[in-house]
C-alpha positions in Angstrom: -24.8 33.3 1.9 -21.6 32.1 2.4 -19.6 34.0 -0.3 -15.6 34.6 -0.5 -13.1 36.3 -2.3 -9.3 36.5 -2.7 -6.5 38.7 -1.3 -5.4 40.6 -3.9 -1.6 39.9 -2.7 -2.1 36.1 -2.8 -4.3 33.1 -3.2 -5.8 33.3 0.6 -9.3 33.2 1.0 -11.5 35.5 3.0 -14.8 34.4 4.1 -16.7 37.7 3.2 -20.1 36.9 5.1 -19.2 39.3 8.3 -18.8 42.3 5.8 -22.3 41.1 3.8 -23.8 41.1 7.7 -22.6 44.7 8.5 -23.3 45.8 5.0 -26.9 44.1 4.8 -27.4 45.4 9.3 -26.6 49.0 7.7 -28.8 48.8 4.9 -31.9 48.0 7.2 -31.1 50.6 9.7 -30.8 53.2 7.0 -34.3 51.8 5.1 -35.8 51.8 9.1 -35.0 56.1 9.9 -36.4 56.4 6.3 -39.6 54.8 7.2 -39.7 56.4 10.5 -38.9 59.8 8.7 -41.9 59.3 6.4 -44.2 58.2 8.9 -43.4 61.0 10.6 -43.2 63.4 7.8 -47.4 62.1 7.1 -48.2 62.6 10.6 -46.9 66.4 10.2 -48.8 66.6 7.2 -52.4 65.1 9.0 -51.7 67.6 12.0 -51.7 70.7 9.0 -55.2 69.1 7.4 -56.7 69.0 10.8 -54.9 72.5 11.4 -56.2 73.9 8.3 -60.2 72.2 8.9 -60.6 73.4 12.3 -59.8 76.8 10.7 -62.2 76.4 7.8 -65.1 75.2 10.8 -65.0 78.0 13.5 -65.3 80.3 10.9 -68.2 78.6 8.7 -72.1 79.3 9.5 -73.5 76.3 10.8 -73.1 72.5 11.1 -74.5 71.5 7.3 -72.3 74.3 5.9 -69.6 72.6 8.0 -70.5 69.2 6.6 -70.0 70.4 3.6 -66.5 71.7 3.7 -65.7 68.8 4.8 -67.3 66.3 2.3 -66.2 68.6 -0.7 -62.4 68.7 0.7 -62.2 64.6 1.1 -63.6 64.3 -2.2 -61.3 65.9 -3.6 -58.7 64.9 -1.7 -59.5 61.2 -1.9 -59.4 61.7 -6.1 -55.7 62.2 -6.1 -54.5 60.9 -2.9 -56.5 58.2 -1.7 -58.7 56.7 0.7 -56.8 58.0 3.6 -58.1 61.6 2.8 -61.9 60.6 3.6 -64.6 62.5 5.2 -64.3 60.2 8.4 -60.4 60.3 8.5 -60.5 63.9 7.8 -62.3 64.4 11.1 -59.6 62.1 12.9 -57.2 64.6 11.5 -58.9 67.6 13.4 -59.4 66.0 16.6 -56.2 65.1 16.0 -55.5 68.9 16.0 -57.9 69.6 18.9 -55.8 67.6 21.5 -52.1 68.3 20.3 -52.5 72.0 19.0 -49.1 72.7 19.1 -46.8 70.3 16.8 -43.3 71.1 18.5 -44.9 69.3 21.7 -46.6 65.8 19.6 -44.0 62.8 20.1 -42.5 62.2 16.6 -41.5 58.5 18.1 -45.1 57.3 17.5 -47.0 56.7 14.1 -50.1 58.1 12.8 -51.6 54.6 13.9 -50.5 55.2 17.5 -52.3 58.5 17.2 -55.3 57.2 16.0 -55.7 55.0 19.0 -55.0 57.8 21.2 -57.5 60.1 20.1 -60.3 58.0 21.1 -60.0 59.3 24.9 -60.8 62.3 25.7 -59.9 62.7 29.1 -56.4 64.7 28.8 -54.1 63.2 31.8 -55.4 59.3 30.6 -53.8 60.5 26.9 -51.4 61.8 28.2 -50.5 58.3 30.2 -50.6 56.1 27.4 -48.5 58.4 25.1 -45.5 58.1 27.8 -46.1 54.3 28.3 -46.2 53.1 24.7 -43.3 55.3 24.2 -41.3 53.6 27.1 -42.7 50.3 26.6 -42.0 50.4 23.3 -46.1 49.7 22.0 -46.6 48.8 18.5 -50.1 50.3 17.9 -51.8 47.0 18.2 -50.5 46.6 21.9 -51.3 49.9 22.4 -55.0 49.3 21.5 -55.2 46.5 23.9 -54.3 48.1 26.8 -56.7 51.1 26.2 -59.2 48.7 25.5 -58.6 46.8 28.8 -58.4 50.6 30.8 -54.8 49.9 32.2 -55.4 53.4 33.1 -58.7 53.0 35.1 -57.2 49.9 36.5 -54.0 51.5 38.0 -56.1 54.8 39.0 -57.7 52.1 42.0 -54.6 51.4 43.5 -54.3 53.2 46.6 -51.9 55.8 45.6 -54.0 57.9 42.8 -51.6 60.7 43.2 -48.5 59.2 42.5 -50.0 57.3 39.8 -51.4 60.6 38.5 -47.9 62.1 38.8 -46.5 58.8 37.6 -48.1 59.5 34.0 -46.8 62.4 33.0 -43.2 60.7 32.8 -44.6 56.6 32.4 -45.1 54.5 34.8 -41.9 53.8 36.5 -42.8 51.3 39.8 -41.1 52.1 43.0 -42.4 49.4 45.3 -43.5 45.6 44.3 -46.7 46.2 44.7 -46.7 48.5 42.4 -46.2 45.9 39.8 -48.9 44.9 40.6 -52.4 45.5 38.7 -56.1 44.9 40.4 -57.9 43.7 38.4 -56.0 41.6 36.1 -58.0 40.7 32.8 -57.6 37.8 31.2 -60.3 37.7 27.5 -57.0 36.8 25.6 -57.8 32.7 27.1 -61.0 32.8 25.0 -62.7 31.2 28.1 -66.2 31.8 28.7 -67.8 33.5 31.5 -70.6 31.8 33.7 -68.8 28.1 32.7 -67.5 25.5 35.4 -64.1 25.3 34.8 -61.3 23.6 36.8 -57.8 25.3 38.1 -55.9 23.3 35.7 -58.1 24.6 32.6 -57.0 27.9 33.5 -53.7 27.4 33.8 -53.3 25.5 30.2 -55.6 28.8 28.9 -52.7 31.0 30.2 -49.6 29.2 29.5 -51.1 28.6 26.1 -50.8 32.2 25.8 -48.1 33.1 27.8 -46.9 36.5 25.4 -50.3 37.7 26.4 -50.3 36.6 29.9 -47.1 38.4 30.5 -48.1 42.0 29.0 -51.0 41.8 31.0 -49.0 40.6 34.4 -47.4 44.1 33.9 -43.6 45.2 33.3 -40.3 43.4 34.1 -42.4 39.7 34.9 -40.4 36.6 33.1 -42.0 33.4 33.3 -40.3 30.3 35.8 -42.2 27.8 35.6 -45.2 25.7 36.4 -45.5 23.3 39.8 -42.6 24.0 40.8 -41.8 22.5 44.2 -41.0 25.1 47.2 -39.9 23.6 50.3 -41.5 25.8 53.6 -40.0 24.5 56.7 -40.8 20.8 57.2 -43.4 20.9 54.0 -43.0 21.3 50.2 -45.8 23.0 48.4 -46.5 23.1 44.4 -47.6 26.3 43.3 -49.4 26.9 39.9 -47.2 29.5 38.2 -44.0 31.2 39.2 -42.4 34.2 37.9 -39.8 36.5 38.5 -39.7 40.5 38.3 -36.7 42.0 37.3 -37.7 45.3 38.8 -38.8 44.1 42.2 -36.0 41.3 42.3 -38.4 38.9 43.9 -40.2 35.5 42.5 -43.8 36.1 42.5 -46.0 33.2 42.9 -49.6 33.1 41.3 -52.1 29.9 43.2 -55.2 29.4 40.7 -58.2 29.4 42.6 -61.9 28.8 41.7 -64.7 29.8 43.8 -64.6 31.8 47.1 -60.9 32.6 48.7 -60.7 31.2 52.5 -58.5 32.0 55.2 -57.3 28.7 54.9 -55.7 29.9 51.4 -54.5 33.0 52.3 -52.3 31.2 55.4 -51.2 28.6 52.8 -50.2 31.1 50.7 -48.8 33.4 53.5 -46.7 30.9 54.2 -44.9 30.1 51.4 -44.6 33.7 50.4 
């Protein structure tokens, strides 16, 4: 939109489109805390329904009796309010309960979808991990998903420092050394490549820079991609390595050399080398 006006105290125009942008930026921020307050508001109001069934559980008689309360409660709930006041979200709402029973200590910055993700783990400290990383990272629910489904958790618990990891979580993962960057192993499913297939370097490589918003969530936090084949001059010899990145955190290129089959020592001096 490219709207103007006039002065009132003579015949200049002003090009109004910078007020329209502030106006229309304000607009969306205000429309933004409204949806956040209501998705928060809701996630209040699921904590108080899975407050109010585990309440209505301990003290019934038995399992079927239990069943019962339940059904009869979505029912009617489910009448008036919808299908997210079922039997089976119902039960999401007291597990919900079960793992955050006190509401001044749930994190208002994430969604009742972020929740729902969350509550599939039951071990306490893993919870606890991805809570503070998709807050920090900024996870949108699906993201979130992916790396629970891909156990980022069970994957940085190997590395040789399980303590500090451990410790880590409680406040997000915040890397202190490079190769803490670092994950082991790395999982690549979003390349759609088959396992048990004979596939060449270079089919790998298209699979990953072909999804290279994928590729870089999984490297881990702070990588940027560089570039592909890029040639790096060792000494008296120049060497073209598959994919180059650079880390932000760990101000430092890392370089990734593709390799199908076995590893030999003949690689890891190559790659020694121009590291």
């Amino acid at each position: 939109m490219n709207s103007i006006t006039k002065k009132s105290n003579d015949n200049e125009l002003i090009d109004i489109e910078p007020i329209y942008v502030d106006i229309r930026n304000k607009i969306i921020e205000a429309r933004s805390k409204v949806l956040k307050h209501i998705d928060s508001t809701m996630v209040e109001v699921y904590w108080y329904v899975g407050k109010i069934t585990d309440e209505l559980l301990d003290a019934s008689s038995g399992a079927s009796y239990g069943k019962q309360i339940v059904d009869s409660l979505a029912n009617k709930l489910t009448s008036e309010f919808g299908s997210g006041f079922s039997a089976v979200s119902i039960r999401r709402m007291r597990r919900f309960y079960e793992y955050f029973p006190i509401w001044s200590a749930v994190p208002t910055e994430l969604s009742w979808s972020h929740f729902q993700e969350v509550i599939r783990i039951s071990r306490e400290e893993e919870r606890t991990f991805y809570l503070n990383e998709a807050i920090k990272s900024n996870w949108g629910y699906r993201e979130l998903g992916r790396q629970i489904n891909t156990k980022l958790f069970d994957r940085l618990l190997i590395s040789p420092d399980k303590e500090e990891i451990l410790e880590l979580s409680k406040n997000g993962l915040i890397p202190k050394q490079p190769e803490d960057l670092l994950k082991t192993p790395y999982i690549f499913e979003f390349t759609g490549l088959k396992e048990n297939k004979k596939y060449l370097e270079t089919d790998l490589e298209k699979a990953l820079l072909s999804h290279l918003t994928e590729f870089l969530l999984e490297l881990g936090t702070g990588f940027g991609y560089f570039g592909s084949q890029q040639r790096i001059k060792v000494g008296e010899e120049y060497y073209y390595p598959d994919l180059v990145f650079y880390n932000r955190l760990a101000r430092c290129f890392v370089i990734i050399d593709l390799k199908i089959g076995k590893l030999t020592h003949q690689d890891i001096r190559t790659n020694a080398d121009v590291c």
